[in-house]
PDB file of the backbone (N, CA, C, O) and the ligand in Angstrom, with CONECT records:
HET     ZN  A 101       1
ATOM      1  N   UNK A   1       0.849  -1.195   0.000  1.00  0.00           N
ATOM      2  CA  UNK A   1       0.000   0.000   0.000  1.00  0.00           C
ATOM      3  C   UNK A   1       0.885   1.246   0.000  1.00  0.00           C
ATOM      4  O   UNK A   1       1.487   1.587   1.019  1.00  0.00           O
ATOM      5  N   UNK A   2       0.957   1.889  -1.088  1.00  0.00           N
ATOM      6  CA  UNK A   2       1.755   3.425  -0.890  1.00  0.00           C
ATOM      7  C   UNK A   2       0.874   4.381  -0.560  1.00  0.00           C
ATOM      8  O   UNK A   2      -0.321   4.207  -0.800  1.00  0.00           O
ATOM      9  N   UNK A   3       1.317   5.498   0.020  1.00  0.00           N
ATOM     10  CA  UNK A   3       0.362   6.737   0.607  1.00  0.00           C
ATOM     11  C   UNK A   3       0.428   7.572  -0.566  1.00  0.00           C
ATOM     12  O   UNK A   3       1.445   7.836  -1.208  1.00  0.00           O
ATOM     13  N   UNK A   4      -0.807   7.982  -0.798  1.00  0.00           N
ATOM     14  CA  UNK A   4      -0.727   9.231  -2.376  1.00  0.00           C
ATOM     15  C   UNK A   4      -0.126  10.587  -1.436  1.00  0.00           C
ATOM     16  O   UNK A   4      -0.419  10.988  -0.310  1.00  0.00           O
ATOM     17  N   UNK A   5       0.914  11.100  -2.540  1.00  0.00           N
ATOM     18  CA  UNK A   5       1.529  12.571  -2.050  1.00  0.00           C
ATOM     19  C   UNK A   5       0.340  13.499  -1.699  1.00  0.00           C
ATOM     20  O   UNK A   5      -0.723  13.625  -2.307  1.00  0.00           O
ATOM     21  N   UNK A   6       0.728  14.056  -0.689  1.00  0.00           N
ATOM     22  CA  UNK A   6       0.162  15.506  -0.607  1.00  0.00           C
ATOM     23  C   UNK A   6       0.219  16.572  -2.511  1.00  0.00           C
ATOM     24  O   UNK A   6       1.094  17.285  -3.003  1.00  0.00           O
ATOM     25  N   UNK A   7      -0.963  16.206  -2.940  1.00  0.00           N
ATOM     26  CA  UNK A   7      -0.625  17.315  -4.217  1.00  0.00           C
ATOM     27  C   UNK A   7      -0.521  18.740  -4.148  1.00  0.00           C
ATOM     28  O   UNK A   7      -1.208  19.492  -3.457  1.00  0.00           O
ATOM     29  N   UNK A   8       0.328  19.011  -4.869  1.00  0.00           N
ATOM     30  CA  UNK A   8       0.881  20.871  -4.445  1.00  0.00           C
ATOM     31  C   UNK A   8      -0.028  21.659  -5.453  1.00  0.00           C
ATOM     32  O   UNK A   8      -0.124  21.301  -6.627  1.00  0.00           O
ATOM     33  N   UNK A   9      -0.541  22.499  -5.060  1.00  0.00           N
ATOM     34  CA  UNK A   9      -1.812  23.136  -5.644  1.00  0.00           C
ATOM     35  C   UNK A   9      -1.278  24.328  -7.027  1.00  0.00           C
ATOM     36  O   UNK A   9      -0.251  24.994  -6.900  1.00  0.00           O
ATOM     37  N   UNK A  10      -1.905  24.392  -7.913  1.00  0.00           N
ATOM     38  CA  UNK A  10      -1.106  25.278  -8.672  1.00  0.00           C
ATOM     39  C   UNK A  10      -1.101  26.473  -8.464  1.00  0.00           C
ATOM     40  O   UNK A  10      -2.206  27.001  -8.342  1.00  0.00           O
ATOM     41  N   UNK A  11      -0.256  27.064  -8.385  1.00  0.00           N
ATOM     42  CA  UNK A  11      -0.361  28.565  -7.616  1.00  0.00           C
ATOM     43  C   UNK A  11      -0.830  29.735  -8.734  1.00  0.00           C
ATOM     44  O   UNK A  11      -0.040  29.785  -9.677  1.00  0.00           O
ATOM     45  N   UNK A  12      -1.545  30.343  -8.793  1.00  0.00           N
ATOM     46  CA  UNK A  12      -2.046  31.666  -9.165  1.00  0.00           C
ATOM     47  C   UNK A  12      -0.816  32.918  -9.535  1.00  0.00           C
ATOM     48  O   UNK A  12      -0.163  33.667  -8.808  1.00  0.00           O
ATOM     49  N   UNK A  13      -0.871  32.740 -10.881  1.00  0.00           N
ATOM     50  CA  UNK A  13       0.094  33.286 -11.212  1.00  0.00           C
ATOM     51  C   UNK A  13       0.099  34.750 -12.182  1.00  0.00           C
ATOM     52  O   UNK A  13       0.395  34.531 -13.357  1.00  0.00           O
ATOM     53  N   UNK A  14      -0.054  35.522 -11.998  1.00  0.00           N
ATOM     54  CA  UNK A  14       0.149  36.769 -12.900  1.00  0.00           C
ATOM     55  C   UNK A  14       0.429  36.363 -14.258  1.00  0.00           C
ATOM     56  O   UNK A  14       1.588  36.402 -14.672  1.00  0.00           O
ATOM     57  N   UNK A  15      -0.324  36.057 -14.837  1.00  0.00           N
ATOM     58  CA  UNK A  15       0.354  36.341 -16.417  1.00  0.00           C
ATOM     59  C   UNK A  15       1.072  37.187 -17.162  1.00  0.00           C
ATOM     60  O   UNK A  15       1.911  37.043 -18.051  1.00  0.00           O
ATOM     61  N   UNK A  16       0.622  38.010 -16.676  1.00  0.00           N
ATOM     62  CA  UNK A  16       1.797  39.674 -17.102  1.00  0.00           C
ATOM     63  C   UNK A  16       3.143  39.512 -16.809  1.00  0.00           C
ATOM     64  O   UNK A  16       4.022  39.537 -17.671  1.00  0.00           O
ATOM     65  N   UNK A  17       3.358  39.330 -15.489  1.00  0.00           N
ATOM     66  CA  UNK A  17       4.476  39.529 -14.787  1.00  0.00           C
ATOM     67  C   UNK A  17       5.385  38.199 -13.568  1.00  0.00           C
ATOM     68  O   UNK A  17       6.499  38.039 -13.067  1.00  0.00           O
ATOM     69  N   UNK A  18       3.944  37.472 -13.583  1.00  0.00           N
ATOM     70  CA  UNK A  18       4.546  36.015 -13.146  1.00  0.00           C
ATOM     71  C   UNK A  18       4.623  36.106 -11.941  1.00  0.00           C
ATOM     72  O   UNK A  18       5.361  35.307 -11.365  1.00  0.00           O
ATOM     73  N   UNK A  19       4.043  36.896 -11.327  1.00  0.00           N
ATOM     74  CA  UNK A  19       4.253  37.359  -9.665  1.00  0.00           C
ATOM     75  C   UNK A  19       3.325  36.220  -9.095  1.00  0.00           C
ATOM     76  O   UNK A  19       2.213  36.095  -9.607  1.00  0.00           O
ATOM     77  N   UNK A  20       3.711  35.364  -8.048  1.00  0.00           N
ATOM     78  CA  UNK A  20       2.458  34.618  -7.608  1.00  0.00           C
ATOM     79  C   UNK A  20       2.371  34.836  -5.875  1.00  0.00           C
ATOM     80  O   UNK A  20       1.880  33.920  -5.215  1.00  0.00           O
ATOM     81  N   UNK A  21       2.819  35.958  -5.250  1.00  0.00           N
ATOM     82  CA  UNK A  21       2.820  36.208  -4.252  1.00  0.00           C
ATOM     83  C   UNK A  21       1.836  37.361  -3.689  1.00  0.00           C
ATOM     84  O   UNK A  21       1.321  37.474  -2.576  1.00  0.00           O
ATOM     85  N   UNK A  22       1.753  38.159  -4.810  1.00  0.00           N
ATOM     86  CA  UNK A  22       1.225  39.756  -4.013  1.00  0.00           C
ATOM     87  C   UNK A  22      -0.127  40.037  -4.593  1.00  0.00           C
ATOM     88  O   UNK A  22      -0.210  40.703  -5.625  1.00  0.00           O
ATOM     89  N   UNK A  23      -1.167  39.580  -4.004  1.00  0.00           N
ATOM     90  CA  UNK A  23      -2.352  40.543  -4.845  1.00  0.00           C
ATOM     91  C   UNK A  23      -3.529  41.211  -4.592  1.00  0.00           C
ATOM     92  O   UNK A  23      -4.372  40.565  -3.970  1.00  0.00           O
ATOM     93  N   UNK A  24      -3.727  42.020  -4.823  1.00  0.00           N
ATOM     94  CA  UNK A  24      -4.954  42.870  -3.879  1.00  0.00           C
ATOM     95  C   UNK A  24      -6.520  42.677  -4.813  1.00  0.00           C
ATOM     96  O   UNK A  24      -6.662  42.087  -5.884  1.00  0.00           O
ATOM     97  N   UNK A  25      -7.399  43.272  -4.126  1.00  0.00           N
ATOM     98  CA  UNK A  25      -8.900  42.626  -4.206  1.00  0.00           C
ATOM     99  C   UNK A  25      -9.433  44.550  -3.813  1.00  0.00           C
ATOM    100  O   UNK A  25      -8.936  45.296  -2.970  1.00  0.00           O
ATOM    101  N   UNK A  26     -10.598  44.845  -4.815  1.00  0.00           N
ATOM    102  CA  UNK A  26     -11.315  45.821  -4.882  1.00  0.00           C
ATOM    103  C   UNK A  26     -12.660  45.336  -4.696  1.00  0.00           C
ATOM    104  O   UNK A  26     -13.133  44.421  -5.369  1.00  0.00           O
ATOM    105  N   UNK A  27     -13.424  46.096  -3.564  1.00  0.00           N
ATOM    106  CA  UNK A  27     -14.646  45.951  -3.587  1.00  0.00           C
ATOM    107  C   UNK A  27     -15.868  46.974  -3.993  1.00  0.00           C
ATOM    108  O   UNK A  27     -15.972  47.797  -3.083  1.00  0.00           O
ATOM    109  N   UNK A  28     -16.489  47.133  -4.663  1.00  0.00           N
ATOM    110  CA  UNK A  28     -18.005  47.722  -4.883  1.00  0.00           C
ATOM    111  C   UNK A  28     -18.629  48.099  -3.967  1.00  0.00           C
ATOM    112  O   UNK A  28     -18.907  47.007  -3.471  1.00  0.00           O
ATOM    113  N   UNK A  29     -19.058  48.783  -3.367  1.00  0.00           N
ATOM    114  CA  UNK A  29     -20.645  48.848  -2.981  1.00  0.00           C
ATOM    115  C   UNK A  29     -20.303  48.324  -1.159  1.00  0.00           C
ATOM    116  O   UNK A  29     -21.300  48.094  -0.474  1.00  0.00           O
ATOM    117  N   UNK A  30     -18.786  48.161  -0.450  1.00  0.00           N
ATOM    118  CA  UNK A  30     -19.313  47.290   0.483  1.00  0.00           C
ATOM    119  C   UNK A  30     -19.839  48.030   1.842  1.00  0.00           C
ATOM    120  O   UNK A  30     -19.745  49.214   2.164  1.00  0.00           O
ATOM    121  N   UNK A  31     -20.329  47.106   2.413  1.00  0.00           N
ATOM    122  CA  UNK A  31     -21.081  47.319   4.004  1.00  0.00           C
ATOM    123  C   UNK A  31     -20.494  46.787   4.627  1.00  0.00           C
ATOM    124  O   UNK A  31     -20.724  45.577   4.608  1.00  0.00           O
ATOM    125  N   UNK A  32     -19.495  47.216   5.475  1.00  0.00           N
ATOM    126  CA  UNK A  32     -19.114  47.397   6.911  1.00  0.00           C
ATOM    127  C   UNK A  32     -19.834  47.311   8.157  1.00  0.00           C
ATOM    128  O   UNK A  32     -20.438  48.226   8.716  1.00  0.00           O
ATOM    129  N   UNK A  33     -19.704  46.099   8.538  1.00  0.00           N
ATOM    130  CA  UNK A  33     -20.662  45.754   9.847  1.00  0.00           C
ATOM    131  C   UNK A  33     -19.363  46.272  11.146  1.00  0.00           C
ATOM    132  O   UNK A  33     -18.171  46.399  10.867  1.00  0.00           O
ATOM    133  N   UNK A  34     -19.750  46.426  12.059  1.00  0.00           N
ATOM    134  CA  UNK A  34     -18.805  46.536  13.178  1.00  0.00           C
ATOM    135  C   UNK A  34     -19.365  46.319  14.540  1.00  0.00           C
ATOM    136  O   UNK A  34     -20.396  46.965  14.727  1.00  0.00           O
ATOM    137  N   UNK A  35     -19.091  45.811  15.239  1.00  0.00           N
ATOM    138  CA  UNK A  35     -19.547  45.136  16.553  1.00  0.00           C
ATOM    139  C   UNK A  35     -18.964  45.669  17.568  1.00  0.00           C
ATOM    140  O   UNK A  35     -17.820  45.291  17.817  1.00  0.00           O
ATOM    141  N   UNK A  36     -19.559  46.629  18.372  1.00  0.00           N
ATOM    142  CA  UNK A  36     -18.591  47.018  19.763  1.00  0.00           C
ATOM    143  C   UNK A  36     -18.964  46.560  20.852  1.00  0.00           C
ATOM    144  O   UNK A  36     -20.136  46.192  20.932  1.00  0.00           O
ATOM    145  N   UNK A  37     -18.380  46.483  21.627  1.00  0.00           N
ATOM    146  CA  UNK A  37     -18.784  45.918  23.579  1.00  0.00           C
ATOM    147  C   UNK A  37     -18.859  47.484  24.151  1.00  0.00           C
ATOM    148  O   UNK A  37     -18.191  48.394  23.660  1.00  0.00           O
ATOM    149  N   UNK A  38     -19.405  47.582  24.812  1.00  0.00           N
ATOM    150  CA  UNK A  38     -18.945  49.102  25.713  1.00  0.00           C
ATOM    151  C   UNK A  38     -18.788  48.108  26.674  1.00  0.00           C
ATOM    152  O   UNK A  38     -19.400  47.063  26.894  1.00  0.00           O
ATOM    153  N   UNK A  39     -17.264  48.986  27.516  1.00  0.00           N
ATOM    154  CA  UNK A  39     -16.450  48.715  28.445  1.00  0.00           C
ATOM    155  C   UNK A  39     -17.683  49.561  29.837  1.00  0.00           C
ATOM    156  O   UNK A  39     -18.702  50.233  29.673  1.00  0.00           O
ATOM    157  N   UNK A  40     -17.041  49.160  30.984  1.00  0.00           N
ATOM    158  CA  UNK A  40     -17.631  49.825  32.512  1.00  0.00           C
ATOM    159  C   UNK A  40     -17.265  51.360  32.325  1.00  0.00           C
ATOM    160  O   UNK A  40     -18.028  52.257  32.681  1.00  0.00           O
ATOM    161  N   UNK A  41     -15.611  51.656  31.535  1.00  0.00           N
ATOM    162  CA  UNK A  41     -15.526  52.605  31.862  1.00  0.00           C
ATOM    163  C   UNK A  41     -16.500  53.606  30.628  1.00  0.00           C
ATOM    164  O   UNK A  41     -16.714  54.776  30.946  1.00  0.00           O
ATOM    165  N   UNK A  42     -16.862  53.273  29.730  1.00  0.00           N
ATOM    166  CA  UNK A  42     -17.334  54.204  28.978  1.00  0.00           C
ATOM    167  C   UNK A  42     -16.952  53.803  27.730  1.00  0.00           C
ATOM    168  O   UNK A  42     -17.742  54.042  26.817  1.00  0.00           O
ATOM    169  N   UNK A  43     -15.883  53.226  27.466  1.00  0.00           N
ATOM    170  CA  UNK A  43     -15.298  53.407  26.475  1.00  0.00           C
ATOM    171  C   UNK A  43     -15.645  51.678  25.534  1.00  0.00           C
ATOM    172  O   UNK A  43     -16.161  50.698  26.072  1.00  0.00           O
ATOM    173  N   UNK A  44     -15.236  51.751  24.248  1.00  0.00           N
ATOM    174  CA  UNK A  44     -15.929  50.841  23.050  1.00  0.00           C
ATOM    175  C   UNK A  44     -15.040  49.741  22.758  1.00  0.00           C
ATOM    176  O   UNK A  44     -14.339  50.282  21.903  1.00  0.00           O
ATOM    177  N   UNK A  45     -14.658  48.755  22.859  1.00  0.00           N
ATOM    178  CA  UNK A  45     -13.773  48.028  22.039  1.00  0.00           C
ATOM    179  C   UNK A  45     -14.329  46.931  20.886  1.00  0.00           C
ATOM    180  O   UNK A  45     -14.960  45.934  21.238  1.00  0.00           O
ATOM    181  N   UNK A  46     -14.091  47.159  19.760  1.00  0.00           N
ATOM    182  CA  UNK A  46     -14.248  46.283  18.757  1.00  0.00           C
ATOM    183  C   UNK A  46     -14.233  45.105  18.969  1.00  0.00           C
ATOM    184  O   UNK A  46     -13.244  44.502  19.386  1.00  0.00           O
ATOM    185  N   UNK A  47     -15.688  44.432  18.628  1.00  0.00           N
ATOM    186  CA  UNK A  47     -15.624  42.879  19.191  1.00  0.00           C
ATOM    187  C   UNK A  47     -15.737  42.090  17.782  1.00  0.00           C
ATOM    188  O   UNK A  47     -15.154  41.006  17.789  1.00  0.00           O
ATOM    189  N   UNK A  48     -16.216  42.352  16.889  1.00  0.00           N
ATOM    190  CA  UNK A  48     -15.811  41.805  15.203  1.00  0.00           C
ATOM    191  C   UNK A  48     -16.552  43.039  14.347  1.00  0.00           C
ATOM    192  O   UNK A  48     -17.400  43.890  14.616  1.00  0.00           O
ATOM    193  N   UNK A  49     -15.723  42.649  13.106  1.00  0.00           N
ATOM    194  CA  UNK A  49     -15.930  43.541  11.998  1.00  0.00           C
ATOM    195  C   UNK A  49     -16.046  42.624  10.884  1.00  0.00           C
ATOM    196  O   UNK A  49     -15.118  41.826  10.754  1.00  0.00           O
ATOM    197  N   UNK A  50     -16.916  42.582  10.127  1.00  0.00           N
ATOM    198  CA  UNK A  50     -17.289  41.808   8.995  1.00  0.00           C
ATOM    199  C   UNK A  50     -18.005  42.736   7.599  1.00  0.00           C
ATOM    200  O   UNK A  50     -18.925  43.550   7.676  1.00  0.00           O
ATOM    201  N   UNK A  51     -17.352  42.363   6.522  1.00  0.00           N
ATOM    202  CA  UNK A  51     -17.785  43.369   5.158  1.00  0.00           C
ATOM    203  C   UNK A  51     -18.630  42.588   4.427  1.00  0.00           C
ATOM    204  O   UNK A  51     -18.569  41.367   4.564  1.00  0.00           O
ATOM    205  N   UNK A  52     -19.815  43.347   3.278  1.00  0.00           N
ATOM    206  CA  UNK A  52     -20.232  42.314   2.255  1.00  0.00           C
ATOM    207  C   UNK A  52     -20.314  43.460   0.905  1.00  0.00           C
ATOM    208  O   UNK A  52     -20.921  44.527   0.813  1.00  0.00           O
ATOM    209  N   UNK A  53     -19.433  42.734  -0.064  1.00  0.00           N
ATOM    210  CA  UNK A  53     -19.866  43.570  -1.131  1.00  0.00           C
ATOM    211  C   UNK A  53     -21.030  43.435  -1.812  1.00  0.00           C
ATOM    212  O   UNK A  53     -21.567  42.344  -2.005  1.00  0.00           O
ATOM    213  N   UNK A  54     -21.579  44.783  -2.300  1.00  0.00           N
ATOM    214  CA  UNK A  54     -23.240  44.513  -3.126  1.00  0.00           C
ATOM    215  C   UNK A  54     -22.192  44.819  -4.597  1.00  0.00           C
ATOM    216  O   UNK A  54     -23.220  44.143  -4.575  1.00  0.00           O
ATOM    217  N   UNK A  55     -21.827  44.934  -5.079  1.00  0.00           N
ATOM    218  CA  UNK A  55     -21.114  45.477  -6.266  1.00  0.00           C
ATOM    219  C   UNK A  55     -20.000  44.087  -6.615  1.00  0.00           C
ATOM    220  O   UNK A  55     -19.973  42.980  -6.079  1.00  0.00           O
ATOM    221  N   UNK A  56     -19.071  44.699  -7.806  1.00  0.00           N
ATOM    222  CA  UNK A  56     -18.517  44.048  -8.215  1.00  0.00           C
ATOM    223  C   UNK A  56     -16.856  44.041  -7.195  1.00  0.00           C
ATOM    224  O   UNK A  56     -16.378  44.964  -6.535  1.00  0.00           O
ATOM    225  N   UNK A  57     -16.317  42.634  -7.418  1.00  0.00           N
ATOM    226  CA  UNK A  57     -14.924  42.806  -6.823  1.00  0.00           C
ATOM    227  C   UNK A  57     -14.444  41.786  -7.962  1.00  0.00           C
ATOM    228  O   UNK A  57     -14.859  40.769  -8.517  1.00  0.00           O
ATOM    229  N   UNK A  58     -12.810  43.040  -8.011  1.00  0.00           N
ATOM    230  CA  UNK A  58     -12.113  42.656  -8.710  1.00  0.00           C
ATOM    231  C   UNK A  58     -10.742  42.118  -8.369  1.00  0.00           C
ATOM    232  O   UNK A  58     -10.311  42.454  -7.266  1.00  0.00           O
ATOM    233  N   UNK A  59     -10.068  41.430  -9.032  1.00  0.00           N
ATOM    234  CA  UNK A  59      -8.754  40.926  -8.135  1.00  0.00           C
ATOM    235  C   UNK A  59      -7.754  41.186  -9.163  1.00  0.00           C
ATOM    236  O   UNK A  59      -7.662  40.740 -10.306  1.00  0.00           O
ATOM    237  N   UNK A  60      -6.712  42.349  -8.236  1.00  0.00           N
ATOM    238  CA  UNK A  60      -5.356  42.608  -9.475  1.00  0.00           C
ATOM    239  C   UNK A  60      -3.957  42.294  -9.000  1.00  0.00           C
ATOM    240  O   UNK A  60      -3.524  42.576  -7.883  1.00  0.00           O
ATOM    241  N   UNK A  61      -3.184  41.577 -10.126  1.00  0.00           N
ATOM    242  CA  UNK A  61      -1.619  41.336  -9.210  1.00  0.00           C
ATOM    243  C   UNK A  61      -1.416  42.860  -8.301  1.00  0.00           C
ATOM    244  O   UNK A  61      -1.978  43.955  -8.307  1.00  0.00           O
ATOM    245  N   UNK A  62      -0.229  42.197  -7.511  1.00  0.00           N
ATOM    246  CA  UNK A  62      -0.020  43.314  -6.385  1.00  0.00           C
ATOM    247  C   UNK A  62       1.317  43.647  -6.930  1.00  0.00           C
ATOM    248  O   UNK A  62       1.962  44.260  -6.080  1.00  0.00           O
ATOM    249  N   UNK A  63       1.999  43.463  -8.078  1.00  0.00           N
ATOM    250  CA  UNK A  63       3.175  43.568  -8.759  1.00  0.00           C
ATOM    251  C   UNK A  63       2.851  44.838  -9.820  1.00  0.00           C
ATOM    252  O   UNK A  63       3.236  45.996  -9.656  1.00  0.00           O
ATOM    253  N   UNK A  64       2.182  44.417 -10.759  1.00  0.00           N
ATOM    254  CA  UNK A  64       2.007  45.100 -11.784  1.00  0.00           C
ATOM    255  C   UNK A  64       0.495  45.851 -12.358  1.00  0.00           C
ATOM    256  O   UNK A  64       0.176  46.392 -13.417  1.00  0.00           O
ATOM    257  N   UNK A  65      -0.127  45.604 -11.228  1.00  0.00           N
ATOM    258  CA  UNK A  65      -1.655  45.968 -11.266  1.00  0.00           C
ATOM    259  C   UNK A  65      -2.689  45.531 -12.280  1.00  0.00           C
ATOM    260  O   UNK A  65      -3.835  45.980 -12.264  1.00  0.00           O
ATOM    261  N   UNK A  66      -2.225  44.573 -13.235  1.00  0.00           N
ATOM    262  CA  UNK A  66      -2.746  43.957 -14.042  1.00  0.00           C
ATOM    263  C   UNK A  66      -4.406  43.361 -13.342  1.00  0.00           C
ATOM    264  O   UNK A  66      -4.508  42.801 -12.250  1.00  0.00           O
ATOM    265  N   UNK A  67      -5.325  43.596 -14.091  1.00  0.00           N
ATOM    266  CA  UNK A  67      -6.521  43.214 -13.534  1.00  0.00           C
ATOM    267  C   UNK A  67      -6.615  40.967 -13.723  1.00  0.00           C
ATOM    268  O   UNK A  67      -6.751  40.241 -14.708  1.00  0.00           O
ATOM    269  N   UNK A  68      -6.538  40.828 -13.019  1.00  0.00           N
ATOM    270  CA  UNK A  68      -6.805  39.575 -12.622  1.00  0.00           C
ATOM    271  C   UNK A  68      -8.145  38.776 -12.046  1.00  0.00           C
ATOM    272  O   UNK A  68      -8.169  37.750 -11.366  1.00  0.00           O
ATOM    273  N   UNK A  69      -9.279  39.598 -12.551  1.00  0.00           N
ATOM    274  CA  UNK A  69     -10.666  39.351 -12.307  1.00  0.00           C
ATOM    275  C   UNK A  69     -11.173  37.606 -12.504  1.00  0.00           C
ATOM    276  O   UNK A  69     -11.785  36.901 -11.701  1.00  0.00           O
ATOM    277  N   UNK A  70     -10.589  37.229 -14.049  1.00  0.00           N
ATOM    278  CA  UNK A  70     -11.003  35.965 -14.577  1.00  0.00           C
ATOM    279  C   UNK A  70     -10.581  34.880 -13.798  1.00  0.00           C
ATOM    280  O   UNK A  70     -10.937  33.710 -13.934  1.00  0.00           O
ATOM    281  N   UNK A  71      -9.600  35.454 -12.760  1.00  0.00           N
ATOM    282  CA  UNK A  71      -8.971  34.571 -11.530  1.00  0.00           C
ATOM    283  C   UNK A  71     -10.085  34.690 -10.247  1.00  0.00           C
ATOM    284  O   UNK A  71     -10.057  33.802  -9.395  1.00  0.00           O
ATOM    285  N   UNK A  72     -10.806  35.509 -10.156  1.00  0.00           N
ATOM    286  CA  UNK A  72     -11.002  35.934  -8.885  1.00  0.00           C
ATOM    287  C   UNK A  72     -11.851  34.731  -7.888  1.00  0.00           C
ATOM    288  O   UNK A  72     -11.774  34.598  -6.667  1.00  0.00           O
ATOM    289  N   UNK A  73     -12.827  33.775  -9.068  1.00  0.00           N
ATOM    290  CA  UNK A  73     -13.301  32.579  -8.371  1.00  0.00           C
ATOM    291  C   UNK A  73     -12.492  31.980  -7.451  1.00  0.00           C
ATOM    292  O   UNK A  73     -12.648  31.881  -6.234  1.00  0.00           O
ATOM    293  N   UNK A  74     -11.449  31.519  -8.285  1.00  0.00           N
ATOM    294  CA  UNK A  74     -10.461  30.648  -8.047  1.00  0.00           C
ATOM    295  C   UNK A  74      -9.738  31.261  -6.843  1.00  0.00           C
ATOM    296  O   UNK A  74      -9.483  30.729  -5.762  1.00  0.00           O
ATOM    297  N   UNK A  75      -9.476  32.451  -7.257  1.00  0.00           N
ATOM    298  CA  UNK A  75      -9.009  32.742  -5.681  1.00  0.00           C
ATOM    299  C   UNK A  75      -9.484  32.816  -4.336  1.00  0.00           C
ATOM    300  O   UNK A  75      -8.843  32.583  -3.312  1.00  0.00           O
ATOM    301  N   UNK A  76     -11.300  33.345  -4.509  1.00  0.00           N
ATOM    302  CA  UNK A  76     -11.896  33.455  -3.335  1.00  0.00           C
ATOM    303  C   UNK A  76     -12.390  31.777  -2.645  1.00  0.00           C
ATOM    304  O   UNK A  76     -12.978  31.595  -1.579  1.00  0.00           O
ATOM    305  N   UNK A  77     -12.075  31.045  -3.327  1.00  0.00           N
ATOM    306  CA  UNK A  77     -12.089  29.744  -3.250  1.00  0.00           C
ATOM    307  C   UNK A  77     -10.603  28.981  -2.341  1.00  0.00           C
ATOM    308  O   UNK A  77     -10.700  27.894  -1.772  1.00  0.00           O
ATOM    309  N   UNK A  78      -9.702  29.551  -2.362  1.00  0.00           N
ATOM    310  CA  UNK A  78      -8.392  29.862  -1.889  1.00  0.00           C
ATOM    311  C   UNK A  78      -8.206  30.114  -0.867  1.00  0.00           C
ATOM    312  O   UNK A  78      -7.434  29.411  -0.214  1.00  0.00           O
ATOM    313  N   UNK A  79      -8.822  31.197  -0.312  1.00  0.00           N
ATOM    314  CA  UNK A  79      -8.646  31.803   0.873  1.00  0.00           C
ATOM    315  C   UNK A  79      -8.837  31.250   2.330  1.00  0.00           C
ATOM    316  O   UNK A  79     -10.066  31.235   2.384  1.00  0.00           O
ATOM    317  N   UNK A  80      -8.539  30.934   3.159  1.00  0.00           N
ATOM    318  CA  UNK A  80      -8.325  30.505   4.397  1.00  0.00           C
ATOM    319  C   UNK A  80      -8.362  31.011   5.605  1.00  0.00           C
ATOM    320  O   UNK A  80      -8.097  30.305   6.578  1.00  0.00           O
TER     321      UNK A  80
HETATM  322 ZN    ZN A 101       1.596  41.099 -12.560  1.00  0.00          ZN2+
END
């Protein structure tokens, strides 16, 4: 019985520029939820913050700003 390898996932790669490390994400339209506690003394501390876009989001290398949208499934699928 052999153990099947861990398969290494194909990494998301810039076509432009080949960058597969850096990339940022634009959102549309979003809503900003924010959750505070009030403290005894008066004061607020952030207990979660959660966004939802109504609009479009786009995803562009973080190298060369190339729009990388046709990726963006694949990436939000990615995320962890
Ligand atoms: Zn790029």
């Amino acid at each position: 019985m052999s153990l099947s390898q861990p398969k290494v996932a194909n990494l998301l790669t810039c076509p432009h520029c080949g960058n597969d490390t850096e990339f940022f994400e634009i959102a549309d339209d979003v809503i900003t939820t924010t959750h505070y506690i009030q403290n005894s003394d008066g004061s607020f501390t952030i207990e979660s913050k959660s966004s939802q876009s109504l609009g479009d989001v786009k995803l562009f290398c973080g190298n060369c700003e190339e729009d990388l949208s046709s990726f963006h499934q694949r990436f939000s699928e990615m995320i962890f």
